[in-house]
N, C-alpha and C positions, 0 to 999 in steps of 0.2 A: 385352466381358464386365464386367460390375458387380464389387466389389469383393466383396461378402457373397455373389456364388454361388461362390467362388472361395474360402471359406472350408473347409475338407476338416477341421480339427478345432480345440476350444476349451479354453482353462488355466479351470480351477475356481478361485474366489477362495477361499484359505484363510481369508483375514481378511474378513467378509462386510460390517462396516463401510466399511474402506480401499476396497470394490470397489466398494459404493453411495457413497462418499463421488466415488470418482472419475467414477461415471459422473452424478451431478448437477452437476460441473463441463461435462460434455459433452452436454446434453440435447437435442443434435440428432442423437443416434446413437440408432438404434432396433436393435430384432433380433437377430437376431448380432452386430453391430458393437459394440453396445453390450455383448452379453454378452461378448465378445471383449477389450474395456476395461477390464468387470469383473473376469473370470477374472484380467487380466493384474496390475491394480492393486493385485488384494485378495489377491497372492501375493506381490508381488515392490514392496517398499517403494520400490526405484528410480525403478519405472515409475510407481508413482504417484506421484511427485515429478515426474515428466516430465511427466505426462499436466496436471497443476494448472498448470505451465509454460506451456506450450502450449494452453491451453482454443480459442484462438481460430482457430488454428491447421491443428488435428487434422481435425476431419471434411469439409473439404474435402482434407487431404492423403490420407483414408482413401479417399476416392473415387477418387483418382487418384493409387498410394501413387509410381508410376514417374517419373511427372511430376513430383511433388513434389521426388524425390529431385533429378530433373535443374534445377529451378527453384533449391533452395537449391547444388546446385555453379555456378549461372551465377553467383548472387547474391555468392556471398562469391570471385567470381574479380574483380567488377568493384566489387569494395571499395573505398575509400581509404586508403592506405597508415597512416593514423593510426587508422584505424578497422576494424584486422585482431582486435584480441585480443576484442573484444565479438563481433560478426561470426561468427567462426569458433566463439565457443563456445555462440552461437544455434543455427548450423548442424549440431554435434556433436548437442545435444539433440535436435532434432528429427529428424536421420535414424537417429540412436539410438531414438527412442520408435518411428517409423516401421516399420523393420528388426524391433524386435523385435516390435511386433505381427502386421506380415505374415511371418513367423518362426512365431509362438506359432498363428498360426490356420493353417497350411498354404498361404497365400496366396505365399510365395514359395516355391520349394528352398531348398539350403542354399548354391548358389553364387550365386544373386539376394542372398540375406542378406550372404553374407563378399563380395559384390562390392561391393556399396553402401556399406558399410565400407570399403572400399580405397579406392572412388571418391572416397571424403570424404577419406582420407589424405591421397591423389595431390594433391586440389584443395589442401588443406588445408597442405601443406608447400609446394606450390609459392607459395601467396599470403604464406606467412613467409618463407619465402628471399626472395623476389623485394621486398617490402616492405622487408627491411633491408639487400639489397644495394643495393637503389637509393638507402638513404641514402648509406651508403659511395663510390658513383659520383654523387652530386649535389654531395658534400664531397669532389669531387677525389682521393679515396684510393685508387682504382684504375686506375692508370695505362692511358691509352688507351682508356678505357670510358667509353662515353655513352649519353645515350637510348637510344639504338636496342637497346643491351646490356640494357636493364633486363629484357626479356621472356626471354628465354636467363637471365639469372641472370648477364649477365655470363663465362658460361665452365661456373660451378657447375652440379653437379649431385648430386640425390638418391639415390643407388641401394639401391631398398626393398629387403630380405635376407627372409627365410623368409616367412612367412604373409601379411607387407604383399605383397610382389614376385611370391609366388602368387596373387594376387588370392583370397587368402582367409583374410582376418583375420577374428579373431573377437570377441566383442561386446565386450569389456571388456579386447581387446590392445591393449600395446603398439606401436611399430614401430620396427621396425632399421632403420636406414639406416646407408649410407655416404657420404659426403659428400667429393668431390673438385672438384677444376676443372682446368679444360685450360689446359694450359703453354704450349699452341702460339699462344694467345695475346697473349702479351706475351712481350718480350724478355728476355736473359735477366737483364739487371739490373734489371728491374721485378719479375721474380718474386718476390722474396723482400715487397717491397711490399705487390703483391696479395694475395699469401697470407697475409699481417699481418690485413689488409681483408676476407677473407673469413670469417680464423678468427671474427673478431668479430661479422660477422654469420650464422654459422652459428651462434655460441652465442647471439645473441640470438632467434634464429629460432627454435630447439628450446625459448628458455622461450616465446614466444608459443602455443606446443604443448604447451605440457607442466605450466606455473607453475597453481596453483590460485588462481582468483580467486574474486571472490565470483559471479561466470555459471558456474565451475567451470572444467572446465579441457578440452582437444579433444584431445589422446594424448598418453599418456608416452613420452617417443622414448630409444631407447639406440641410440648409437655405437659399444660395444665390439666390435663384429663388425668393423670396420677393422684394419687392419693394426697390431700392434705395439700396441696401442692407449695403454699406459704410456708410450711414450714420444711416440710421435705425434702431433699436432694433430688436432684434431675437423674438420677442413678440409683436404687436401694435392694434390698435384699428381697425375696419371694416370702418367706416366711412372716415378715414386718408386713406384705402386701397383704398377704393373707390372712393375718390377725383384724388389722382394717378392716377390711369388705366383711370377715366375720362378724364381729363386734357393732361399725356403727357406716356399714354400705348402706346406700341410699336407694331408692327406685330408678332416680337415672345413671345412677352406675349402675346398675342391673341392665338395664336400655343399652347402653355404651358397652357393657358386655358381649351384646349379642352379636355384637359386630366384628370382637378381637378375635387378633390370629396373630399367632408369631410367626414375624415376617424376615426377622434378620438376625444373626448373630445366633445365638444357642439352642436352632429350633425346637431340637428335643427337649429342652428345658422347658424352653415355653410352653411347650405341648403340655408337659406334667404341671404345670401351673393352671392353665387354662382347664384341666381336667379337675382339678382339687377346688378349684371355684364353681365348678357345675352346680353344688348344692346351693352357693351365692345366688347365681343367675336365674335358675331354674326351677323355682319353688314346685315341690312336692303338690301344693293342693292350688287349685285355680284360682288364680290370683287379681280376681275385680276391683280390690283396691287400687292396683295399680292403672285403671282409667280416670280416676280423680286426678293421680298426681301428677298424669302426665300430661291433663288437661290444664291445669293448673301451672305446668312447665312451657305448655306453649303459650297461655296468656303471661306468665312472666316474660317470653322473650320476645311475645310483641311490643309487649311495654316497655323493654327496655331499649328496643330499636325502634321504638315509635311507630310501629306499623298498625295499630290497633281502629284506625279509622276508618271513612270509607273505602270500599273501591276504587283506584281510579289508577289508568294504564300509566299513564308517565310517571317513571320513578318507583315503578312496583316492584318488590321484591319475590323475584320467581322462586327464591328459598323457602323463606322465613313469612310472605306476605299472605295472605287469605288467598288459599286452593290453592298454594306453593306447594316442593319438596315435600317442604319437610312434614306438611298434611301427612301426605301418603306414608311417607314412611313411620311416622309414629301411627298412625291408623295399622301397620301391618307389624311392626314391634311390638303392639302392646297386646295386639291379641297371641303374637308369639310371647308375651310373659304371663298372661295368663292361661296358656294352653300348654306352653313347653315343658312346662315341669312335667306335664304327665303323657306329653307324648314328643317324644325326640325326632319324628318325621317333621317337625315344626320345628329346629336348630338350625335353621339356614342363615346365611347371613346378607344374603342379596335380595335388595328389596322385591325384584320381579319373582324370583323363585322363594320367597316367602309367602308373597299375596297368591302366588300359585299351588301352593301346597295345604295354605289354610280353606282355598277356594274345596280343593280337594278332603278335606278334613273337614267342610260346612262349618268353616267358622264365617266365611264370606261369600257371598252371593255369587254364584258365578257368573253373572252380568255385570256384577259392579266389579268382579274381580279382571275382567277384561278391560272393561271403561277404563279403570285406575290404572291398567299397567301400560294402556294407549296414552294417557294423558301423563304418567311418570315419565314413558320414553320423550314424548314430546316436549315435555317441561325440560325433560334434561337436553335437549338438542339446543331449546332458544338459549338455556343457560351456558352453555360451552363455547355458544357463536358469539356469547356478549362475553366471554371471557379472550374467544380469540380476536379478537378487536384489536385489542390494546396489552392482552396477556394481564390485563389488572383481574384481581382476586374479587368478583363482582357476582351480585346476582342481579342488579339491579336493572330494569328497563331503563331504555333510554328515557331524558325528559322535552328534549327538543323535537322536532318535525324532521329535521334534517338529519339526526341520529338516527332515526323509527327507518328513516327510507334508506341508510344504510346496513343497519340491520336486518331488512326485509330484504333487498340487495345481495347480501353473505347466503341468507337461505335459501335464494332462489324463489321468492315469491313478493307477491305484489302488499306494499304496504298495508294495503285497509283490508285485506283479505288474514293480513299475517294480525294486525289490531284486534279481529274482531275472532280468530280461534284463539288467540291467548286468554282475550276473556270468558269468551265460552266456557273455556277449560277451565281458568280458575275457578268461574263460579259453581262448575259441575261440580270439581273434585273439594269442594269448599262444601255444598250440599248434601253430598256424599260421606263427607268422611264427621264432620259436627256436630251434628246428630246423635252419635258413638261418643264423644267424648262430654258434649253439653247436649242432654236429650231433652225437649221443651219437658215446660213445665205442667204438671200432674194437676187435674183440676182440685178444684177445693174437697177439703174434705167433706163429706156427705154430712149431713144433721143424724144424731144417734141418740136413741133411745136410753133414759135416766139406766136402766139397768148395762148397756154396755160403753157410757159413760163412766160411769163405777168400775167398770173392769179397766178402761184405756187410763184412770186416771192415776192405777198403782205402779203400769210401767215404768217409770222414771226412776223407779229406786230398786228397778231390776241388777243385778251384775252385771248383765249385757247390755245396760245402756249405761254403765259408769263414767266411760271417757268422752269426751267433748269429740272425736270425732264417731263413733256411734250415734251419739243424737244427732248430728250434721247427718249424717245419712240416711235413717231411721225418721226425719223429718221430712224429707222428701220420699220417702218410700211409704211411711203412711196414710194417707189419704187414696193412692191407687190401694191401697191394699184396705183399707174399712169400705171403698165400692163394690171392690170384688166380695170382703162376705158381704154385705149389707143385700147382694144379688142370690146369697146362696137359701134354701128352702127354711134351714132354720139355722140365723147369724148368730143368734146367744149363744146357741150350742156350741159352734165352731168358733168363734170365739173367746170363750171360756178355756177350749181347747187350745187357742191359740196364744193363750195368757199363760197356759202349763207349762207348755213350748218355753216360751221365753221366758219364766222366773228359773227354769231350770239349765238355762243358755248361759254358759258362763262369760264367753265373750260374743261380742253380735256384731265386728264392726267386717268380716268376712264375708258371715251369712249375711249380712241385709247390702252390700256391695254385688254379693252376687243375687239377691233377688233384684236389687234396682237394674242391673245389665240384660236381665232375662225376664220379664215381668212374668211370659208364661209358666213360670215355674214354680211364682205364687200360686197359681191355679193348682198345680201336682200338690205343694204343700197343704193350701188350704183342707184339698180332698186327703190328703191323709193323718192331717190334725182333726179332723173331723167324723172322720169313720173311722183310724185306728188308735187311740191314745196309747197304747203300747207304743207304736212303730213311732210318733211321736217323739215321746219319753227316748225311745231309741237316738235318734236323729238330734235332740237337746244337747247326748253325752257325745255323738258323732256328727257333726254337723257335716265335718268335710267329704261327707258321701254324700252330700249334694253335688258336690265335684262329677260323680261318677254319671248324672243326668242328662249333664251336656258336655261330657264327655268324645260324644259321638256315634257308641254305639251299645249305649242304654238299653235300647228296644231291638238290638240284631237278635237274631236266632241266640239258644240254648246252646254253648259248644259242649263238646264230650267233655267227660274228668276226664282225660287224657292231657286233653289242650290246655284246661287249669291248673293242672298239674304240671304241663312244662312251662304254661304260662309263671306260674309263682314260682317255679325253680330257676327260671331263669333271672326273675325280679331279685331272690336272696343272693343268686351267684354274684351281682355286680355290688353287693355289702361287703365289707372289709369285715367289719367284728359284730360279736356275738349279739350282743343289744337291739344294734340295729336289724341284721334278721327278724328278730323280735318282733318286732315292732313294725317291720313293715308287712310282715304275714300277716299280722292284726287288722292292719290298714287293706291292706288287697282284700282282706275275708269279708272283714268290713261293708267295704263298697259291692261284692258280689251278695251279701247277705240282704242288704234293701233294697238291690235288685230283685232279687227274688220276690222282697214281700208290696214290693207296688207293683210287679207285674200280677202277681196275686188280686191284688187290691182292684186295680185298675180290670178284673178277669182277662188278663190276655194269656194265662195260665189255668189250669183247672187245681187243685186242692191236692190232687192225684201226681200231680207232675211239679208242682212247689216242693213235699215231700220228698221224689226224689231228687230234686236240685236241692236241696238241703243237703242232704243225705251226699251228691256227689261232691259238692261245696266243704264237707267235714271231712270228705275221704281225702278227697285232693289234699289239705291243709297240711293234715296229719303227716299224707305221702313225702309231699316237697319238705315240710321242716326236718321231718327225719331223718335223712342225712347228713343236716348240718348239726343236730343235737349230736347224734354219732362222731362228727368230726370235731366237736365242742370237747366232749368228753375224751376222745380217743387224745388230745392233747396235753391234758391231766394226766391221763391212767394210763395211757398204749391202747393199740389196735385193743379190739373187740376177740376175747378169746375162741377161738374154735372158728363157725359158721356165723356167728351174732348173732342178730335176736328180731323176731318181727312182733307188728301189733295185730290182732286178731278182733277185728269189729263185732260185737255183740247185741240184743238187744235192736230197734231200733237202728240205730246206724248200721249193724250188722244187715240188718233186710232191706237199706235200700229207701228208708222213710223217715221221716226228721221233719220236724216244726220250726216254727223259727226261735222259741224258748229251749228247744233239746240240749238235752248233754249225750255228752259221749260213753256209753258203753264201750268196754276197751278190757284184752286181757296182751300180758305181753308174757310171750313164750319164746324163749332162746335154746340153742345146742353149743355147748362149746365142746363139744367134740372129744371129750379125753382132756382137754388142757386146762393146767389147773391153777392157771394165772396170766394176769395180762404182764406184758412188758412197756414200762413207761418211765415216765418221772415219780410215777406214785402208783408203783403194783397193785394190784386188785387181785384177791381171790376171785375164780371164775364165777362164783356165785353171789359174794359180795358184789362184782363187778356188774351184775347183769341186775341185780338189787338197786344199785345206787345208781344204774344208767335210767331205769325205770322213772325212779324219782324225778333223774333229770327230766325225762320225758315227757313227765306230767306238769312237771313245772313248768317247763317250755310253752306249754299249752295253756296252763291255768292260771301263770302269774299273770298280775297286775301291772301292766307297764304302761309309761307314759300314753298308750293308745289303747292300755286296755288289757283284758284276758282274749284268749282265741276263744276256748271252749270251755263248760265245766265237764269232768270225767269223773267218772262212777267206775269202779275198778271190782263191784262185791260179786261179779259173779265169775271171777277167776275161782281156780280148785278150793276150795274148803272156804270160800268166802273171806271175811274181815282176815280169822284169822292163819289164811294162808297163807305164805311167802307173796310179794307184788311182784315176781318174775317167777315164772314158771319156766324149768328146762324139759326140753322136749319128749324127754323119755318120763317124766313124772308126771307131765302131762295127760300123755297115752296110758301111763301106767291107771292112773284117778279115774278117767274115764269108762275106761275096761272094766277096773273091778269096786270103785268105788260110788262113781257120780249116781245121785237122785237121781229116778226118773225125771224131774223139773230141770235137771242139768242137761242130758240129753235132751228136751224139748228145747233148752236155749240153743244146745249147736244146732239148731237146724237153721237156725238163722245169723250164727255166724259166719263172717265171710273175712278173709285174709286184705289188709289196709295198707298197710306202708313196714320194709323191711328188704330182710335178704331174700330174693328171689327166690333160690331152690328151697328154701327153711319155707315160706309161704305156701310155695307148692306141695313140699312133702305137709303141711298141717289141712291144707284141703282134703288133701289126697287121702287123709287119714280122716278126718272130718267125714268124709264121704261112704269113707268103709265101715267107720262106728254106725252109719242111716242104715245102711245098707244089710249090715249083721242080723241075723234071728231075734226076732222081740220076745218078750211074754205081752202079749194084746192084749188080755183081760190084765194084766197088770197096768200096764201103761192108761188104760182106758180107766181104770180105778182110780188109779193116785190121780189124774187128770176130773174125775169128776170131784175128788175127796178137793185139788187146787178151788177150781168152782165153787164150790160151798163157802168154803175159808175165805174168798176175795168176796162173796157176794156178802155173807156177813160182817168181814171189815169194813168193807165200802160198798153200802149199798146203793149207791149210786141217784140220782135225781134225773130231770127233765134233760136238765142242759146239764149235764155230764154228761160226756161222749164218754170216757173212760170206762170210768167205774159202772158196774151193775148187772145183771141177767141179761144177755143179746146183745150186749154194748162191745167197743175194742177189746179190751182184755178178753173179754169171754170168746170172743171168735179168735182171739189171736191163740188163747193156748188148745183149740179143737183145730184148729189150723195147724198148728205143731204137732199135734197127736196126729193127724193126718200123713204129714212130711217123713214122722218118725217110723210109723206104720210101712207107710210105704216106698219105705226107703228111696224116698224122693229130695233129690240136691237143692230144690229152689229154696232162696229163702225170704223171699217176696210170699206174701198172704194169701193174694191171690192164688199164683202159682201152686202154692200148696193145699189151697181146696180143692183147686181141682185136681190135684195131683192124688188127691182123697177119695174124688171120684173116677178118676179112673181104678183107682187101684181095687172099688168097688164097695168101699167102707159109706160111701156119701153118695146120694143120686145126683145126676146133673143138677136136676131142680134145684134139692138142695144146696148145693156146691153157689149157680149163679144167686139163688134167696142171700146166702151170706155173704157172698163178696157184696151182693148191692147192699146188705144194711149195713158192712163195714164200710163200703165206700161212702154214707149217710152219715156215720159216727166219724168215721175220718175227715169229713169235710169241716163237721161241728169241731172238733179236734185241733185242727190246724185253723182256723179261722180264729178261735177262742186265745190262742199262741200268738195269731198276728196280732189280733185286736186290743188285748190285755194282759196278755202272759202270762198267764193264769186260767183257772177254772172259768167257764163263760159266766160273764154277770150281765144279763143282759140290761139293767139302769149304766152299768157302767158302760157297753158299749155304744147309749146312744143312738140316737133316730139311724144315723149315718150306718151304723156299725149291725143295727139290726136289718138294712136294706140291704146292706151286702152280705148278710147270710142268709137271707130269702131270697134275692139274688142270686148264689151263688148253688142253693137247692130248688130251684126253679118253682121256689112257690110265692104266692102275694103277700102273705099276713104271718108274723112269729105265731100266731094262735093255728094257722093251719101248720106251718113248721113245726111245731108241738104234737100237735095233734097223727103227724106223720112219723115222727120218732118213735112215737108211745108205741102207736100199730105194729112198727119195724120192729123196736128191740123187741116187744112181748113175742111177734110169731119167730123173732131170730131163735128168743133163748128157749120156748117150745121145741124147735128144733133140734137145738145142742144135746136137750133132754132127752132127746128120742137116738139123734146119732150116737150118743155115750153108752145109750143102753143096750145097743145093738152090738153083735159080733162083726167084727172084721171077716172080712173073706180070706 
């Protein structure tokens, strides 16, 4: 496609001289092209200064503006090092005149224009670094560097900051860099050398950029964006930068982060620098503090440029001024730093494709996120016409009449037309984005009653309101939040609850940052300070899985353990060391763990289906850490002797059902195959070795780390209980089973299910698993010791109203006639259900029976798991509350805890009438 059909609109020459004078410099431009020269030349005194430059130049570059562009970055990359300053400021001109032409006639967008520009940076800094550090290494001043270094820079590297590193500067900007070099380099008594040798050709590089000669000058560069910048070199080490941003980075260095990329000099360095600061920029948990600061950043920099008054067009700054730039952009940075840490689809660095991607992630509106990215293009078109004017480093409107109508002139439209969408736009994207950072003010607080007066008045000497910026926030967040309960059926209660919440909240200035940015989220809390004080108490030691709420996709479908499982395998694989696996398994379980119990809470699950997300949530954990425990270990001691070792789920976790209080039942069974030692730094007998991996194991899981334990684990119903070996090998396993295990032993495999380990090791324990069901019983034995268990449990724990566990008809008692069932009839399931009926077919249990007990287990199961959400413990119904007893009548579909009682009582009694009659009866 030709360059003039590709022209979409043309600049009017205010100056009709300037605009004929430039286009009889160019008289091989006809048509549009040439009116396109004129419009430009006869407005903007720059461009005609370019265009008389250039005469010879231009109307081949016009034909092919892309070509050109790439033809002058070859040129001045294969420069000679004495011949960079003319060179590059050739280059400047001409993809400046270039740019702005296919700019001014619609021939490029606006990311072709700010890319072109970048591109000429990138080339542009890397030919001055690279030009004076090769003097430096030709003069011996860099220890250990030769030819070969000159193209790297020696080490050096550029790292462009804001609008250069977004790949989209603008016509008459500046560019930030930061300027480092890699330590790893040289030794450490050369360091201080090199660093001498770089400073000096870093400063000599920046004037080859920046000095005005008489070809003029290729960009004004500023360094103050580095660290410390008063005391620091214009040139320093990566690991000195590093230390910084660790220690004592700021929120707008975080900001200013989002935007670097190494641009010149020792990419790949950069690269590994820019990756090592990921934990710097990209905070782990959502990060709402940072809307204060960066609210606060932009009233500082009104203030200091004065822009803080009213509206008003002449002399407004389209940057920095109210519904400017820089609005939009810190409106779509700061939700990329409060989103990005937890999701890297939001690591863009262009402001268009940020607001794009958080539109798509529902952090933004997708009506506003259009509006915004019409009004950034726009904002940025008037701002590059008032930079090609005069080529001055400006965002500012004109202030005169006669300016306004040459600027309207350049864009091709009519002054009072061009007046009156700038303010539009400002005031829109001013409207738009303010709100977000200064959201008006929350009415007064409500009038409160002597008794929750009493409770608000001990907050203060909470630990999570200690620091002066928790009360600043917590000041403004309380009065929307005493409305909302003051609204709810009964406020003392949730209240009370909400005062548990926070004397047990060690810091608050996260949590109440993110309840002030999401006010709907109070409502989620309220409702589960108020019906669960468990889940509460939960959320007090875990705050930051309120993160995982608005997140995005909170309330999506249930995925498979499959998908969590490669989901957290993938999350440990990007951890370097052991710890932090640790800790971030804790953190990921975490956030899927209070998932589980508000979608509980909230009934968008049934009691039935939380249990198995429990249940898959502990399989997965287990699956994913496991081979990084194995590779933990295997680096101490050597590979895993033989085949290695798998864990064997038992118990509850074994079938498939889990509360949100459960632990882990767990036996771990290894084969080492004949070999009778590992090979490492520190040998292991094969059985000490599979002993002390075990340990590992559980520690993995059960320590206390900085986030926490994962899981607790109960390990007694491994062979001979407490005191058997805590690894079992695989043939003493089968051997225990065969000729030793209680019958109570047997009824546990029936609901063990193979978890996380060696593949074929797991299979062959099913497999064998399957064939001990399967094998010839003694019936009336099994049926004996099975009723002789019953007697023993009901005596222990005879169980009460609101105990679902314990008692006659209750869980246990269906669960071990449910196993006598499974064992009977040498049936694989080992889900409850499954195995009643798997009791009735086999002929031992009638249908009737069989559905009578799944419905009074699923009766006791719900009381079970509810009791685990609400309190963690045995149900107390005073402790759980008006709240907490609606959602378990709620949740058994009756109106009154007196009829809920009343419904139990009937259940368990005709359950465990049952049991008595199934026990008593012969198997078929």
């Amino acid at each position: 496609m030709s360059t003039v059909s590709r022209i979409t609109r043309l600049p009017r020459a205010f100056e009709a001289d300037r605009g004929a004078d430039a286009c009889a410099a160019v008289p091989a431009l006809t048509g549009d092209l040439a009116r396109l020269v004129d419009g430009a030349a006869g407005s903007a005194p720059y461009l005609h200064g370019l265009v008389l430059r250039e005469t010879e130049w231009l109307p081949a570059a016009l034909e092919a503006p892309e070509q050109a562009v790439k033809d002058e970055l070859a040129r001045i990359l294969a420069l000679p090092f004495d011949k960079i300053d003319d060179g590059l400021r050739q280059a400047k001109r001409r993809i400046a005149l270039i740019a702005a032409l296919c700019d001014l006639g619609g021939i490029w967008a606006l990311h072709e224009v700010t890319g072109a520009l970048t591109d000429l940076a990138d080339a542009a800094t890397h030919v001055a670094l690279r030009a004076h550090i090769a003097r430096e290494i030709t003069r011996g001043k860099v220890p250990g560097q030769g030819e070969d270094d000159i193209e790297t820079c020696g080490g050096v590297v550029a790292l462009a900051m804001g609008k250069h590193g977004a790949g989209e500067l603008n016509y008459s900007s500046d560019i930030d860099l930061i300027c480092l070099f890699d330590e790893t380099r040289f030794d450490c008594s050369d360091q201080m050398e090199a660093r001498a040798a770089y400073i000096r050709a870093t400063r000599k590089a920046m004037a080859s950029l920046s000095d005005l000669t008489g070809e003029g000058y290729v960009f004004r560069t500023d360094l103050r964006l580095r660290p410390d910048p008063s005391v620091t070199p214009v040139c320093f080490a990566m690991d000195a930068a590093e230390r910084y941003y660790e220690s004592v980075g700021r929120t707008w260095e975080r900001a200013a982060y989002i935007k670097a990329r190494a641009a010149a000099g020792d990419v790949e360095a950069g690269e590994r620098f820019l990756t090592h600061l990921t934990p710097f920029v990209w905070r782990r948990h959502l990060d709402f503090h940072a809307i204060q600061e960066t609210h606060d950043m932009r009233l500082k920099i009104r203030e200091h440029k004065g822009l803080g008054g009213a509206f008003t067009l002449e002399g407004h700054n389209m940057k920095l001024g109210l519904g400017g730039i820089r609005e939009i952009e810190f409106f779509a940075q700061t939700r990329q730093l409060i989103a990005g840490g937890r999701d890297p689809a939001l690591r863009m660095r262009g402001t268009v494709e940020a607001l794009t991607a958080l539109s798509e992630k529902g952090w933004v509106e997708e009506g506003i996120e259009r509006t915004l990215i019409d009004d950034y293009t726009a904002h940025r078109e008037v701002e590059h016409r008032l930079q090609m004017l005069r080529d001055q480093q400006t965002h500012s409107l004109p202030t005169t009449p006669e300016e306004f109508d040459r600027l309207a002139a350049l864009m091709g439209t009519d002054t009072d037309a061009m007046r009156a969408e700038i303010t539009a736009r400002c005031e829109r994207v001013h409207d738009l984005t303010e709100e977000f950072f200064a959201p008006a003010d929350v009415a007064k607080a409500p009038e409160l009653s002597q008794e929750l007066r009493e409770i608000t008045a001990r907050w203060s000497t909470y630990p999570s309101l200690r620091s002066e910026r928790a009360q600043t926030i917590f000041s403004r967040l309380q009065p929307d939040l005493l409305a909302r309960v003051q609204k709810l059926d009964r406020p003392a209660e949730a209240l009370t609850h909400f005062d548990g919440f926070l004397k047990q909240l060690p810091a608050g200035v996260q949590v109440f940052s993110l309840f002030e940015a999401n006010p709907p989220l109070i409502d989620l809390f309220l409702d589960i300070v108020s019906v669960a004080p468990h889940l509460a108490q939960y959320l007090s030691r875990n705050a930051s899985v309120l993160d995982a709420v608005i997140g995005g996709d909170f309330f999506a479908p249930w995925p498979e353990q499959e998908v969590l499982e490669a989901e957290l395998t993938r999350q440990l694989a990007r951890i370097d060391d052991y710890e932090g696996q640790l800790d971030a398994s804790r953190r990921w379980a975490k956030e899927w763990h209070f998932r589980i119990g508000v979608h509980q809470l909230r009934g968008l699950i049934s009691a039935d289906e939380a249990g198995g997300q429990y249940a898959a949530l502990a399989r997965a954990s287990v699956a994913a850490l496991y081979p990084f425990v194995v590779a933990e270990f295997a680096r101490k001691h050597g590979e895993a002797p033989g085949r290695g070792a798998m864990v064997l789920g038992m118990g509850s976790l074994g079938a498939g059902r889990l509360t949100a209080a459960s632990d882990l039942d767990m036996i771990v069974i290894y084969d080492a195959d004949g070999v009778d030692a590992s090979e490492g730094r520190r040998p292991l007998q094969s059985r000490t070795y599979y002993a002390r991996f075990t340990q590992a194991l559980i520690t993995a899981i059960t320590a206390q780390t900085a986030e926490g334990r994962l899981y607790e684990v109960d390990m007694r119903l491994r062979p001979s209980g407490k005191q058997g070996p805590v690894a079992t090998s695989l043939e003493a396993f089968k051997t225990y089973q065969d000729t030793q295990a209680w019958v109570w032993e047997h009824l546990a495999m029936t609901r063990a299910t193979p978890v996380a380990g060696d593949a074929g090791l797991m299979a062959d324990v099913e497999a064998f698993r399957r064939g001990l069901l399967a094998a010839p019983k003694d019936e009336a034995k099994i049926r004996g010791e099975t009723q002789d268990m019953r007697r023993r449990l009901a005596e222990a724990k005879p169980g009460s109203t609101w105990d679902p566990k314990n008692g006659r008809g209750r869980m246990m008692d269906i669960e071990l006639v449910a196993e006598a069932a499974a064992l009977l009839s040498g049936a694989p399931d080992q889900n409850i259900y499954a195995q009643l009926k798997a009791g009735a077919a086999y002929g031992w249990l009638t249908e009737d029976e069989a559905s009578a007990l799944c419905e009074a287990y699923r009766m006791t199961w719900r009381l079970q798991s509810a009791a685990r959400l609400l309190t963690g413990e045995t149900l107390d119904m005073e402790a759980v509350g008006e709240g907490g007893r609606a959602f378990l009548c709620r949740s058994n579909g009756v109106e009154t805890v007196e009829e809920l009682a009343g419904a139990i009582d009937v259940t368990t009694r005709a359950a465990a009438v049952m049991l008595d009659a199934i026990l008593e009866r012969s198997a078929p």
